[in-house]
ZAMI-473670 format. One record per residue (C-alpha): y, x, z; residue number from 1; residue in three letters. Coordinates in steps of 0.001 Angstrom, whole numbers, m for minus. Layout:
! residues N
<<Y; X; Z>; NUM; Ala>,
...
END
This chain:
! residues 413
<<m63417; m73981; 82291>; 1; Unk>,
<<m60758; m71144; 81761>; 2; Unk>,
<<m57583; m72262; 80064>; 3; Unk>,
<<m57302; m71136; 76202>; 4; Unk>,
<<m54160; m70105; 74905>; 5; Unk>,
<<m51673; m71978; 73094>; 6; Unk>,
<<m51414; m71682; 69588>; 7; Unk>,
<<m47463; m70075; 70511>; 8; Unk>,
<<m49227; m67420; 72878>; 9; Unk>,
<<m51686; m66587; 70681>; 10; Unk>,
<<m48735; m65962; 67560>; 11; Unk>,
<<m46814; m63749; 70522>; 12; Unk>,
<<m49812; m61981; 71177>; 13; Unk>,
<<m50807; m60965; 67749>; 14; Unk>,
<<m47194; m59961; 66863>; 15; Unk>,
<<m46901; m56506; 66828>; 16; Unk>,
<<m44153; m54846; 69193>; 17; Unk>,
<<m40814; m54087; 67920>; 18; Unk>,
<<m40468; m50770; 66655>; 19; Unk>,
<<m44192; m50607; 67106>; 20; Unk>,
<<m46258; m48628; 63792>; 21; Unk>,
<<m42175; m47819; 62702>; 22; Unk>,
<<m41909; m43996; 61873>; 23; Unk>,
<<m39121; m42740; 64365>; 24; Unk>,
<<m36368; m40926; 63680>; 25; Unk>,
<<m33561; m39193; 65509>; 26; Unk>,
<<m30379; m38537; 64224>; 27; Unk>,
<<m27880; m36027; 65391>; 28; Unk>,
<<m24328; m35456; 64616>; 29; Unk>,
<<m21749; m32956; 64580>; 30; Unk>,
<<m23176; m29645; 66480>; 31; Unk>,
<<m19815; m27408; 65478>; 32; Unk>,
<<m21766; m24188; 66959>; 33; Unk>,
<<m22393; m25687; 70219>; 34; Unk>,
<<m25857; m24031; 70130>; 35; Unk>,
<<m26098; m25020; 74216>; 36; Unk>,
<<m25516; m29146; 73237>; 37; Unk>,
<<m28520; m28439; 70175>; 38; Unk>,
<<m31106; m27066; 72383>; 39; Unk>,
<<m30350; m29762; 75433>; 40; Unk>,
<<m30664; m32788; 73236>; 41; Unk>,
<<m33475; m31655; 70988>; 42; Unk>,
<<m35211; m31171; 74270>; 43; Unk>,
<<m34017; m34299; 75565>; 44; Unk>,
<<m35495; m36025; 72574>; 45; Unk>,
<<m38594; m34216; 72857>; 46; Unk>,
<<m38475; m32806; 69587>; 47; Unk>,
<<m38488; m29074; 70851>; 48; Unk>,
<<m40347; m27230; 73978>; 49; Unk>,
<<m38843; m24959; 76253>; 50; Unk>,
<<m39123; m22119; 73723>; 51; Unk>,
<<m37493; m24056; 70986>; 52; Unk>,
<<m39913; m24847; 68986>; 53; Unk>,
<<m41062; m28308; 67180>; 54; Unk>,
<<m43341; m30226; 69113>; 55; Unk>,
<<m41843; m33709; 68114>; 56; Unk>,
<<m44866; m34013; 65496>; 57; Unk>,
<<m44373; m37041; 62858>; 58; Unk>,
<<m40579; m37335; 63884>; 59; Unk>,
<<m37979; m37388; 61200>; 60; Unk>,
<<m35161; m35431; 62491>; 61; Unk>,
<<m31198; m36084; 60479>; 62; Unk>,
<<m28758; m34311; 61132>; 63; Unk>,
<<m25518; m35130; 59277>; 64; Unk>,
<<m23729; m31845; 59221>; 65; Unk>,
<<m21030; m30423; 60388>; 66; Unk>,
<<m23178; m27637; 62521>; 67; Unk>,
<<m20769; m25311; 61614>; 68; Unk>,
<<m17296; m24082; 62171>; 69; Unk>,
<<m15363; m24101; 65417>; 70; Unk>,
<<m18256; m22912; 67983>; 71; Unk>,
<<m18664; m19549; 68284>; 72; Unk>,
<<m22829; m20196; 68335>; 73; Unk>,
<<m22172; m21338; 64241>; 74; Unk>,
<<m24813; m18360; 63195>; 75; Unk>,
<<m27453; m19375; 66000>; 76; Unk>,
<<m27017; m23119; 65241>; 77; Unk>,
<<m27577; m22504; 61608>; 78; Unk>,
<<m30681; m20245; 62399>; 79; Unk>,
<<m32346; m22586; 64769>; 80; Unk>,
<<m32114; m25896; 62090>; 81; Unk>,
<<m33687; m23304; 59191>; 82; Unk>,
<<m36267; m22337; 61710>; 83; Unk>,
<<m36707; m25885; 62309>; 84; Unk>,
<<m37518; m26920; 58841>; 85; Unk>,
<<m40886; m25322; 58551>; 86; Unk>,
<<m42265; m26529; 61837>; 87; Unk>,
<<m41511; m29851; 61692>; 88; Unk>,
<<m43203; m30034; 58383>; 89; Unk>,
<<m46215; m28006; 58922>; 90; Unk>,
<<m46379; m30721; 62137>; 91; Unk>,
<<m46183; m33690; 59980>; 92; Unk>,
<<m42717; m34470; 60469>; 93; Unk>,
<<m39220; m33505; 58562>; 94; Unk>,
<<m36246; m32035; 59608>; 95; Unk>,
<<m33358; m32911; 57375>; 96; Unk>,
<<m30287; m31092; 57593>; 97; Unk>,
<<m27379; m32566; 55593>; 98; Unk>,
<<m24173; m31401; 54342>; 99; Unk>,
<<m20734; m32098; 56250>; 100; Unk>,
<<m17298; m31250; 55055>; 101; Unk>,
<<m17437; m28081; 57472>; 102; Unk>,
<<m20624; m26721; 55618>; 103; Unk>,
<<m18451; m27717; 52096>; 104; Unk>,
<<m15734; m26306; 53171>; 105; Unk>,
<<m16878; m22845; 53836>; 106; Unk>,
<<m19365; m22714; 50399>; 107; Unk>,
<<m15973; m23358; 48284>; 108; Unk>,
<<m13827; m20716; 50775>; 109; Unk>,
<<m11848; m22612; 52957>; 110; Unk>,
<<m12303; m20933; 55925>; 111; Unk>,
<<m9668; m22874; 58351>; 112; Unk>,
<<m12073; m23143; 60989>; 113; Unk>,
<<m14001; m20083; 61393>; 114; Unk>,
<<m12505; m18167; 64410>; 115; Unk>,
<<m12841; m14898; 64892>; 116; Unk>,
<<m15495; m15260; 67299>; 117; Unk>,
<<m17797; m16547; 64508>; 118; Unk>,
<<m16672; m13785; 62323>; 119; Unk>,
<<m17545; m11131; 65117>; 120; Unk>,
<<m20859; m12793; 65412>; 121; Unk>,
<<m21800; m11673; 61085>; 122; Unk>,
<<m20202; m7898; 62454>; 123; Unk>,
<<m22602; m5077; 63017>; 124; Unk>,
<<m22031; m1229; 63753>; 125; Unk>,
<<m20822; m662; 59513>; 126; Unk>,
<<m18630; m3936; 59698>; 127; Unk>,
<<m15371; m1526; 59796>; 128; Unk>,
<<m16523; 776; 56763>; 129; Unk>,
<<m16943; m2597; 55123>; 130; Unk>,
<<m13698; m3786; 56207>; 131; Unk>,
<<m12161; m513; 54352>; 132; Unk>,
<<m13775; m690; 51510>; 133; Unk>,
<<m13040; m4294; 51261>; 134; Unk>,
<<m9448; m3617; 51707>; 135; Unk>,
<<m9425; m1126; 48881>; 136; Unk>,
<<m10789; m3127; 46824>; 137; Unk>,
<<m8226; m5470; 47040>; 138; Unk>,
<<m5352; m2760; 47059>; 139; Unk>,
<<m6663; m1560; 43315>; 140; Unk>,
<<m5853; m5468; 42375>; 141; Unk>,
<<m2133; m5407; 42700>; 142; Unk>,
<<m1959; m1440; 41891>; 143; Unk>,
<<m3455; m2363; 38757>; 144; Unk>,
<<m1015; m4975; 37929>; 145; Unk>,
<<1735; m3221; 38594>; 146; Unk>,
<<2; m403; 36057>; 147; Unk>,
<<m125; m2509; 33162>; 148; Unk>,
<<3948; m3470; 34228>; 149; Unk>,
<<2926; m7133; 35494>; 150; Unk>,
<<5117; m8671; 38103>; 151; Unk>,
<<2791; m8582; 41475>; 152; Unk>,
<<2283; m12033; 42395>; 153; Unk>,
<<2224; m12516; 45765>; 154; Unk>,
<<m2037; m13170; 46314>; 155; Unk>,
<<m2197; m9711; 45344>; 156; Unk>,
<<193; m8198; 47650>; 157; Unk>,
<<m594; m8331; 51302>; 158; Unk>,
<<451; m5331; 53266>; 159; Unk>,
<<m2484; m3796; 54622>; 160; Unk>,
<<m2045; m4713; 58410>; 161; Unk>,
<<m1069; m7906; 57190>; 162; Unk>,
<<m4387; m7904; 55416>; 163; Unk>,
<<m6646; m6326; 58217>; 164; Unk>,
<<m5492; m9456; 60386>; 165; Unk>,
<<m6599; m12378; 58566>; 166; Unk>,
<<m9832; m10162; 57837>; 167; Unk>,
<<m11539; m9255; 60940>; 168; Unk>,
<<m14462; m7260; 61812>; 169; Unk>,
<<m17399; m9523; 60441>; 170; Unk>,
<<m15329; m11643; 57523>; 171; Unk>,
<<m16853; m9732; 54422>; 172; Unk>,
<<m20583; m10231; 56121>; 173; Unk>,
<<m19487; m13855; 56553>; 174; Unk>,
<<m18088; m14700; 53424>; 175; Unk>,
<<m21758; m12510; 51782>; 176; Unk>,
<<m24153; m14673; 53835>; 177; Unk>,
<<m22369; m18082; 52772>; 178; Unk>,
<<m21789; m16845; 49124>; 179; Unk>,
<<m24089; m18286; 46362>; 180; Unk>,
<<m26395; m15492; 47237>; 181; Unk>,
<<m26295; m15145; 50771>; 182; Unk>,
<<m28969; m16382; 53217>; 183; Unk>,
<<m27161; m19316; 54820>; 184; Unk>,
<<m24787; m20013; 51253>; 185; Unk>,
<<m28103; m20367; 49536>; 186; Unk>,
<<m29802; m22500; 51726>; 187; Unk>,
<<m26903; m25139; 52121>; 188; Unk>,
<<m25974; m24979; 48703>; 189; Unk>,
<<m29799; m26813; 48214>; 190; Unk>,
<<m28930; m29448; 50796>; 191; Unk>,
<<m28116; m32941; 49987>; 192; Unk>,
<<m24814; m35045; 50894>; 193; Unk>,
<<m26853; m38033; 51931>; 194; Unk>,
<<m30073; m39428; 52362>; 195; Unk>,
<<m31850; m43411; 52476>; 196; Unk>,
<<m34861; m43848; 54475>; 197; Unk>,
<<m36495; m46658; 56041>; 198; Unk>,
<<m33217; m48810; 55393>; 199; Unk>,
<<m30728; m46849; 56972>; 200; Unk>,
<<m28154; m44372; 54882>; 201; Unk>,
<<m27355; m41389; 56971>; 202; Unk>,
<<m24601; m39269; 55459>; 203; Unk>,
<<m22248; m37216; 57354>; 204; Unk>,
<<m18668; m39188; 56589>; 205; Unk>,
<<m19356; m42924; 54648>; 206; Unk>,
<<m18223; m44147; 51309>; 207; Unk>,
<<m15388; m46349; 50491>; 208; Unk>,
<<m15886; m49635; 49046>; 209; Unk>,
<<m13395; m49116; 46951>; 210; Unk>,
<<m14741; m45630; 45171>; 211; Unk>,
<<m18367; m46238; 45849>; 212; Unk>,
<<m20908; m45110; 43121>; 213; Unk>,
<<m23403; m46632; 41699>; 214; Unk>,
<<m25954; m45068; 43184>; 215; Unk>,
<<m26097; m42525; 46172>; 216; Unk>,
<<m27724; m39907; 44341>; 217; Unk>,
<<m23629; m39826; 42394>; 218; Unk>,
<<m22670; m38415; 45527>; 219; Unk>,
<<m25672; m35481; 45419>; 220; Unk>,
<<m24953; m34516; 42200>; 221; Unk>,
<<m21218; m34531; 42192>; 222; Unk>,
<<m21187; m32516; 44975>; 223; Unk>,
<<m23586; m29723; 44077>; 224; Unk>,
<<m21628; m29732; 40498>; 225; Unk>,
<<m18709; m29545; 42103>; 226; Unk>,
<<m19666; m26228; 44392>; 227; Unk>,
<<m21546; m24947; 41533>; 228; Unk>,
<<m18532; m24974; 39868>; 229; Unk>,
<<m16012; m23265; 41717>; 230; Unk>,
<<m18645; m20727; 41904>; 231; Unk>,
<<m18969; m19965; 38190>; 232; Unk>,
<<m15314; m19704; 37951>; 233; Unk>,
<<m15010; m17391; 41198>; 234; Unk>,
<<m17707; m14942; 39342>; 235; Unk>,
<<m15446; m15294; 36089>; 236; Unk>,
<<m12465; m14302; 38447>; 237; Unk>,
<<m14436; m11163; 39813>; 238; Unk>,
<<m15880; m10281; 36429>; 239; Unk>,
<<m12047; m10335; 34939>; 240; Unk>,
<<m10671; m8291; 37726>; 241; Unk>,
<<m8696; m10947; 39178>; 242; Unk>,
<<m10210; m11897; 42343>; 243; Unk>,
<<m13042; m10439; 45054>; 244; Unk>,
<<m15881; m12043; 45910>; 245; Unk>,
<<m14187; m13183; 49653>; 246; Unk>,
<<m11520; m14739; 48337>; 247; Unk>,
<<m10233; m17642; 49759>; 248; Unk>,
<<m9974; m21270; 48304>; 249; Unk>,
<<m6263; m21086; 48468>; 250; Unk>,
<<m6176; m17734; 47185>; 251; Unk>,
<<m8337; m18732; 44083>; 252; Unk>,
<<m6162; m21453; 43252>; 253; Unk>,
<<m2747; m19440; 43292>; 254; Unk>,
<<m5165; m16923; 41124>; 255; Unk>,
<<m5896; m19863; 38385>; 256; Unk>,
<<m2128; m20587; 38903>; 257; Unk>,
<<m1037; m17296; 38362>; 258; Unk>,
<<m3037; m16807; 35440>; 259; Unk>,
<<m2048; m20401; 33612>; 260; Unk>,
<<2031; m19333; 34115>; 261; Unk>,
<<1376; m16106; 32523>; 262; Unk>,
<<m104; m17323; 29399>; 263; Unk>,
<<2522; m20161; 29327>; 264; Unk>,
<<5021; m16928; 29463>; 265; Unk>,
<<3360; m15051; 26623>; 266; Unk>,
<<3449; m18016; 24455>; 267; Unk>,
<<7000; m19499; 25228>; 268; Unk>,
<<8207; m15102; 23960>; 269; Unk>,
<<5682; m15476; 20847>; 270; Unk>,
<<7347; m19173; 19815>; 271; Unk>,
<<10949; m18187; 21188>; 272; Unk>,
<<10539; m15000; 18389>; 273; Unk>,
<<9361; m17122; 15610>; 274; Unk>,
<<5850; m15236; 16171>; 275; Unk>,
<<2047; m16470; 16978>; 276; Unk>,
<<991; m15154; 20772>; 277; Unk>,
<<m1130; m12707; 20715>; 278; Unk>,
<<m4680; m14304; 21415>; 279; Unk>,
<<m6275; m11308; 22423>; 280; Unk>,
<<m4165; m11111; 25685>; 281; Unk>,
<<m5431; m14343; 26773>; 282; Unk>,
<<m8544; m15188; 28377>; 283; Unk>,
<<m8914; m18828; 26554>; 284; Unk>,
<<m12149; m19850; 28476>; 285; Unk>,
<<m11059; m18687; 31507>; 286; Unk>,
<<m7674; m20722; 31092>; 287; Unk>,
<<m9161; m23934; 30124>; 288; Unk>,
<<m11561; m23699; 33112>; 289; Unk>,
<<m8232; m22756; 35780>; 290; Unk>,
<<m6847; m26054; 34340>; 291; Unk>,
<<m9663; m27995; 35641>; 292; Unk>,
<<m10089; m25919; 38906>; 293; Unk>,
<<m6453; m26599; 39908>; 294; Unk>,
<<m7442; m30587; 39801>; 295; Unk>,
<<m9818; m29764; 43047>; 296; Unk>,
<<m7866; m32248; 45250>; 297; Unk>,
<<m9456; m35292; 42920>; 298; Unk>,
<<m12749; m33913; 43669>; 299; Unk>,
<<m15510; m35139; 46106>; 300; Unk>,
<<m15872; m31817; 48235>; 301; Unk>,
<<m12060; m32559; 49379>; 302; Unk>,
<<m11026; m36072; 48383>; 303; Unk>,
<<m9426; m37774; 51232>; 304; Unk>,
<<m11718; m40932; 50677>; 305; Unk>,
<<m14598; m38557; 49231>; 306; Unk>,
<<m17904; m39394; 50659>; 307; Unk>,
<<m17258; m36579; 52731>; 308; Unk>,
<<m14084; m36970; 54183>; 309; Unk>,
<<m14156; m41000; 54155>; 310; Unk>,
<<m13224; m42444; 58162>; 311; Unk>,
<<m13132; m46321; 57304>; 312; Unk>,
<<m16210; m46440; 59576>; 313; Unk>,
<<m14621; m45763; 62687>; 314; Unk>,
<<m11136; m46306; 61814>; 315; Unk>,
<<m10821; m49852; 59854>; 316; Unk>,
<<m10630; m52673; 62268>; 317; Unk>,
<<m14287; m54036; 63513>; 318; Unk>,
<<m16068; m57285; 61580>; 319; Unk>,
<<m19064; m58655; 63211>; 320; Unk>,
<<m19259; m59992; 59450>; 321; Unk>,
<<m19736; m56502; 58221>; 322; Unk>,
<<m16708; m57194; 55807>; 323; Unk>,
<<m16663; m55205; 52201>; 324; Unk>,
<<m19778; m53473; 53740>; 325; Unk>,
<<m22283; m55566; 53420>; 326; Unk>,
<<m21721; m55929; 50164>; 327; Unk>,
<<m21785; m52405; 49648>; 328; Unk>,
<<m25203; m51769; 51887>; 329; Unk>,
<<m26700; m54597; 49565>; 330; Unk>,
<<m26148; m52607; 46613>; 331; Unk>,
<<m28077; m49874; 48094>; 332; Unk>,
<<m30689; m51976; 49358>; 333; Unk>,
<<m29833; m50758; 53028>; 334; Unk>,
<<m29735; m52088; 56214>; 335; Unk>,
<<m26826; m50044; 57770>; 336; Unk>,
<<m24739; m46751; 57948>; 337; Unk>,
<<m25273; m44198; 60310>; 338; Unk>,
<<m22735; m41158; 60298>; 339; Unk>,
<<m20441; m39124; 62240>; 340; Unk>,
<<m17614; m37171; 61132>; 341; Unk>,
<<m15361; m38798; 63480>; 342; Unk>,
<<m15895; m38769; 67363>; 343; Unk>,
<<m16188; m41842; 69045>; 344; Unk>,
<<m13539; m42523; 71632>; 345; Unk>,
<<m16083; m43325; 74476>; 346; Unk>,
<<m18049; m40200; 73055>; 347; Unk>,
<<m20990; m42309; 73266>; 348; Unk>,
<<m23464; m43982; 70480>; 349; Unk>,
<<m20769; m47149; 68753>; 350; Unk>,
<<m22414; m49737; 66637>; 351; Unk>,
<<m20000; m51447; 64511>; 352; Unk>,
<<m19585; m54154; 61560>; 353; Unk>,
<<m22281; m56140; 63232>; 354; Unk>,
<<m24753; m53563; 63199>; 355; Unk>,
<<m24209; m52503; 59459>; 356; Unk>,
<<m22770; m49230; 60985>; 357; Unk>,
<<m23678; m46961; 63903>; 358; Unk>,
<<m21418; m43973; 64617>; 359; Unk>,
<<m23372; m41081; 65900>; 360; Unk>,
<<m20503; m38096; 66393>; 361; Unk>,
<<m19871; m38116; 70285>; 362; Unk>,
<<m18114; m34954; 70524>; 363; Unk>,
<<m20880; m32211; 71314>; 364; Unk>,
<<m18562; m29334; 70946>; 365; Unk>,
<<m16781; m28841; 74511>; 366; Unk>,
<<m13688; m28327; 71914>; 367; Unk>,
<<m13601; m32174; 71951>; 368; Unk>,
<<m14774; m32893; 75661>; 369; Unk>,
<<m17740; m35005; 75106>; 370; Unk>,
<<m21789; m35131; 75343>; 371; Unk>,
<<m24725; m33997; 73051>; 372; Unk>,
<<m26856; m37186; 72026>; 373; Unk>,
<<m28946; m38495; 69571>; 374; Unk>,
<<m29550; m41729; 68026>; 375; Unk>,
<<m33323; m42656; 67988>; 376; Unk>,
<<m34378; m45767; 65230>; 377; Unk>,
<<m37937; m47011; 65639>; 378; Unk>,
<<m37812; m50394; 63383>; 379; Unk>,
<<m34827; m52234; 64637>; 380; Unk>,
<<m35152; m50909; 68283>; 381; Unk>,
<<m32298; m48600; 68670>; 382; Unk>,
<<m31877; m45974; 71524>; 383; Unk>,
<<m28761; m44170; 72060>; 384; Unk>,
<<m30261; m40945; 73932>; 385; Unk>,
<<m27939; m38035; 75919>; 386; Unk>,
<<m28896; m36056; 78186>; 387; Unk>,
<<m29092; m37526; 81261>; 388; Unk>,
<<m29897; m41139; 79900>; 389; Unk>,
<<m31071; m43625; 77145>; 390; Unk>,
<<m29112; m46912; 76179>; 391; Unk>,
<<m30561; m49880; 73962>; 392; Unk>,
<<m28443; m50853; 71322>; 393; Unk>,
<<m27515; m53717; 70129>; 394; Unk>,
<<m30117; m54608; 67687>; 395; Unk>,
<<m28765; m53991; 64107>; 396; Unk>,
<<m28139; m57473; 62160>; 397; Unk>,
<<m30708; m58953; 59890>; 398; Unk>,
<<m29145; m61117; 57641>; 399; Unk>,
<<m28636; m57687; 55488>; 400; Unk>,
<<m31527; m57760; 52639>; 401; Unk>,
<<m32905; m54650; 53033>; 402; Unk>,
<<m35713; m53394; 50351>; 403; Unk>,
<<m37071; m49607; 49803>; 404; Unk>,
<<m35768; m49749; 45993>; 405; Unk>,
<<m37319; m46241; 44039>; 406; Unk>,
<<m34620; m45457; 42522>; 407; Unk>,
<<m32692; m44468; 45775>; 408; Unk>,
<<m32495; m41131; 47343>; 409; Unk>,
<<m35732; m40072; 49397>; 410; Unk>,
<<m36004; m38190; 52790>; 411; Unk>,
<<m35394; m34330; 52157>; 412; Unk>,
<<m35623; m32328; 49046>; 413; Unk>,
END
């Protein structure tokens, strides 16, 4: 008579596999134009062929941003995740490309990181005639302040060498193709800060217990209100004569500045000679709106413990208890954080908080000496993948409620 199974063997048997059925997904993190560290560990992942395109079918793809800035391959990177988009999704899949501070930075003009090697990259064989014109165009700003017998305040009065340097050949096609407009401005300016899917947040930095919102779409909204913003009041600035498209973040603000002293000037001579200012010389809208502008440091696009800024992940000291996080992961009805933002001292895959967090930035850029990888989630099997190898993780800890509540943020726009 053959022997029959116990009743435990049977149970084991009929279980299905871990991660087995689960919908996998890959996460990346910062690319910083390294488009050589993109290509190798989409391959590596089997997401993309030899000629770069999707074969990764049903896979979800996240990246968390920060693909730009830095790398001189910035324009190729961002061409190969829009080319990406459409293939994974006419395969079944998704490829969801999320917003970093980099990407913020550059839609609202601060351009810190962009080297001239990325500039040279948006230049072509009229860049220089551009250049000019560009240059004129901001000449006529302080000559025509200095007609109407203004004082020239200092954003308007760059020497023109002085000028030339800080705009190189390919900064006007730059600035144009991240603008509101432009073909890269208007596609990022549609992506989304962070995502939930199948219990894990991915997001680019983390949130702070202490300024969390209520809900993660908050941190959507008050970013894309926020960039929308600053653009309306740039176009007010242009329309008024008082700033060029280019300008930079800094220069906007010492235009909003400028602008708020000068009224305060007309109005302290109209009270000081017993008279009412003359209204017509002030641009009243335009004033109330600098006011807010100049508050930009309490917004999310550049608050220190913004949602995209935020390093408490990888910088508070380590709980196996998940501290003030799981707490916070309840409220979202999420099993864990995965994000990058900061590079991991090891440069490779870090779980942390007893699995509530997993830190995905390992330093792809060769600017910060480490590897390209990718974290792969099937269920609660996670693989840390690089090139060259692929490491279990710990697996995440379950004592985190995690439910798929409809009011949270979905997968892609």
């Amino acid at each position: 008579m053959l022997a029959a199974l116990s009743a435990a063997a049977l149970l084991f048997l009929a279980a299905p596999l871990a991660g087995q059925g689960a919908p996998r997904i890959i996460a990346i993190g910062d690319i910083h134009g390294s488009l050589d560290g993109i290509t190798r560990i989409l391959k590596a992942t089997g997401l993309t062929g030899p000629d770069g395109q999707w074969i990764g079918g049903k896979t979800q793809l996240i990246q968390t941003g920060d693909y730009t800035d830095r790398g001189d391959g910035t324009r190729a990177v961002l061409d190969l995740l829009m080319a990406l988009e459409p293939q994974a999704r006419h395969a079944g899949g998704r490829a969801v490309i999320l917003l970093g501070n980099h990407e913020v930075m550059n839609l609202i003009g601060d351009t810190r990181d962009v080297t001239h090697d990325i500039f040279a990259t948006f230049a072509d064989h009229q860049s220089e005639n551009r250049r000019q014109a560009a240059w004129a165009q901001y000449a006529a700003l302080g000559a025509a302040r200095i007609a109407t017998g203004q004082p020239l305040p200092p954003v308007y009065g760059q020497t023109r060498q002085a000028w030339l340097t800080t705009h190189p050949a390919g900064y006007v096609e730059y600035r144009e193709a991240l603008g509101p407009s432009g073909k890269y401005g208007a596609w990022l300016r549609d992506k989304e800060v962070v995502t939930q899917y199948e219990g894990s947040i991915f997001m680019h930095a983390g949130i702070s217990p202490a300024a969390a919102p209520a809900t993660l779409d908050e941190i959507n909204d008050r970013v894309r209100s926020e960039v929308r913003r600053l653009d309306k009041f740039v176009a007010q600035l242009v329309d008024a004569r008082l700033a060029l498209p280019f300008f930079t973040l800094q220069e906007i603000l010492q235009v909003a500045a400028n602008e708020i002293s000068s009224a305060n000037t007309l109005v302290a001579s109209a009270q000081a000679a017993g008279k009412q200012p003359d209204r017509s010389q002030l641009n009243v809208p335009l004033l109330i709106e600098a006011q807010e502008i100049l508050k930009i440091d309490s917004w999310t696009v550049v608050a220190g413990e913004g949602a995209l800024w935020y390093r408490g992940l990888a910088t508070l000291p380590d709980d196996a208890s998940g501290g003030a996080f799981t707490a916070l992961l309840a409220r979202y009805g999420a099993r864990r954080f995965v994000t990058a933002h900061t590079p991991v001292p090891a440069r490779r895959i870090q779980v942390r908080f007893g699995g509530r967090a997993v830190l995905i930035d390992t330093g792809m850029l060769s600017y910060y000496k480490g590897r390209a990888s990718a974290l792969q989630i099937e269920g609660d099997v996670l693989t840390a993948i690089y090139e060259d190898e692929r490491v279990p993780l710990a697996v995440l800890n379950q004592a985190t409620v995690w439910r798929n509540p409809s009011s949270s943020v979905t997968i892609g726009r």
